[in-house]
C-alpha positions in Angstrom: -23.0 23.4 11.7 -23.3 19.7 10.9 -21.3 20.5 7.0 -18.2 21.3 9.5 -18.4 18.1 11.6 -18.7 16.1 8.1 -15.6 18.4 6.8 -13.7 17.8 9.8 -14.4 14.3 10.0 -13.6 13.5 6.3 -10.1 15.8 6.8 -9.3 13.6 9.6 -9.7 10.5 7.5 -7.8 11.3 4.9 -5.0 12.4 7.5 -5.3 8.7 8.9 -4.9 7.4 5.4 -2.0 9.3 4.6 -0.3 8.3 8.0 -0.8 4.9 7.2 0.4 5.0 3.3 3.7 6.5 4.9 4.0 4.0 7.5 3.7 1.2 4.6 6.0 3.1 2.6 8.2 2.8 5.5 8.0 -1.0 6.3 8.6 -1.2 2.6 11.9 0.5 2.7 13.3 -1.4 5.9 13.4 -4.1 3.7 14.7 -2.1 0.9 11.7 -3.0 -1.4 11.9 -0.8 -4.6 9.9 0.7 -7.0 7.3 2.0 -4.7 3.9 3.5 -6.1 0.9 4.8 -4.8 -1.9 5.1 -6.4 -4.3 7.7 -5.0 -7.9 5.9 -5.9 -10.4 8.7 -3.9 -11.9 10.2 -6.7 -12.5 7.0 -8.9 -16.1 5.8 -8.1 -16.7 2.6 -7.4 -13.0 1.4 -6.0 -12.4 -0.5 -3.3 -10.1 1.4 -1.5 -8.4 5.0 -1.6 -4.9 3.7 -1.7 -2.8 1.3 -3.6 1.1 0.9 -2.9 2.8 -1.1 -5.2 6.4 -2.0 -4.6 8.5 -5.2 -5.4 11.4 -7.1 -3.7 13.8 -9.2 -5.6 13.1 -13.0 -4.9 10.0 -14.7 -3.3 12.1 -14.7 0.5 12.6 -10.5 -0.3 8.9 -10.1 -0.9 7.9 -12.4 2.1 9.9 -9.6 4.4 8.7 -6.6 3.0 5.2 -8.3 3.9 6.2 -8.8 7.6 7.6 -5.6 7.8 4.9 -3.8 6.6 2.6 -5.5 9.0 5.6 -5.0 12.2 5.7 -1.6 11.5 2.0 -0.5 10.6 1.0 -2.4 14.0 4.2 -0.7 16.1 3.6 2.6 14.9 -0.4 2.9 14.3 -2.0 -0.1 16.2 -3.5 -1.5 13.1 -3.4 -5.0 11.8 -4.2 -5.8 8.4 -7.3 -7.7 8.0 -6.3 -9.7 5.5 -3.2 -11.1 4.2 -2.8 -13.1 0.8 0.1 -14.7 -1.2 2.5 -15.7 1.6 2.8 -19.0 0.7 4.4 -18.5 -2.6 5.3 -15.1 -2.0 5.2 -14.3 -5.3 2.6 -11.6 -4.7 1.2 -11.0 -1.6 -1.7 -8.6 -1.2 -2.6 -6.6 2.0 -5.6 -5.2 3.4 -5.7 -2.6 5.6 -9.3 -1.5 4.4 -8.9 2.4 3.1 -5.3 1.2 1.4 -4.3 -2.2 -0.5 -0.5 -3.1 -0.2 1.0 -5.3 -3.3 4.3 -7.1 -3.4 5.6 -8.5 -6.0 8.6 -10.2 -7.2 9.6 -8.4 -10.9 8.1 -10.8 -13.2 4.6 -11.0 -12.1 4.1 -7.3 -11.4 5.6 -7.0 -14.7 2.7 -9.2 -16.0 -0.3 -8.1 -14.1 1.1 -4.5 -14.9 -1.7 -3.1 -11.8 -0.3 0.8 -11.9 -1.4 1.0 -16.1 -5.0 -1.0 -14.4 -5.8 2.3 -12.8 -4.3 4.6 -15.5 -7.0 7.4 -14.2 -5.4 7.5 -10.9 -2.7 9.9 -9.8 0.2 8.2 -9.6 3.6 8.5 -7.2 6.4 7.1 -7.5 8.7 7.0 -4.3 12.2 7.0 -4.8 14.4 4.1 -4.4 16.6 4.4 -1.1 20.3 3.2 -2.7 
């Protein structure tokens, strides 16, 4: 009896996380951010998170409002609040936190040069499709 609480339980999670990796996805697309990956980190042991979306806006203000959507959107819709944001004063890359999922934006050339999708080449990989 207990084995179908943990099953049920652990089905809802991941239910919550995919909500949430959608919601990003969206915020990320308001502001027409491109090149959107998600990396699904579950099965690798010892990660911090289950989720990383990777996307990338154009110039430093670009990438600064794909961050503020993301956090508009993922609070309108879900009632969460990252907690903790990193990179905004540059805004070359800013890194999210919503615990279970780990938002990156970059600008080309320094996603280009940390390269984080080959970092977790075990993962399965999506990419989303650019909205033109």
């Amino acid at each position: 009896m207990q084995t179908k609480y943990i099953l049920l339980y652990i089905k809802t999670l991941m239910n919550q996380i995919e909500k949430l990796v959608k919601t990003i996805i969206d915020g990320i697309q308001e502001k027409k951010g491109s090149d959107i990956v998600v990396a699904d980190l579950s099965e690798i042991e010892g990660t911090i998170c289950k989720n990383f979306v990777v996307c990338q806006g154009n110039t430093p203000t670009q990438v600064e409002a794909i961050a503020e959507s993301v956090a508009d959107t993922v609070r309108e819709q879900l009632k969460e609040k990252p907690s903790r944001v990193v990179g905004l004063r540059y805004a070359q890359w800013v890194a999210m936190d919503y615990g279970d999922v780990l938002v990156h934006i970059f600008v080309p050339e320094m996603r280009d040069y940390y390269d984080l999708e080959h970092l977790w080449a075990d993962a399965p990989i999506q990419r989303i499709p650019n909205l033109d």
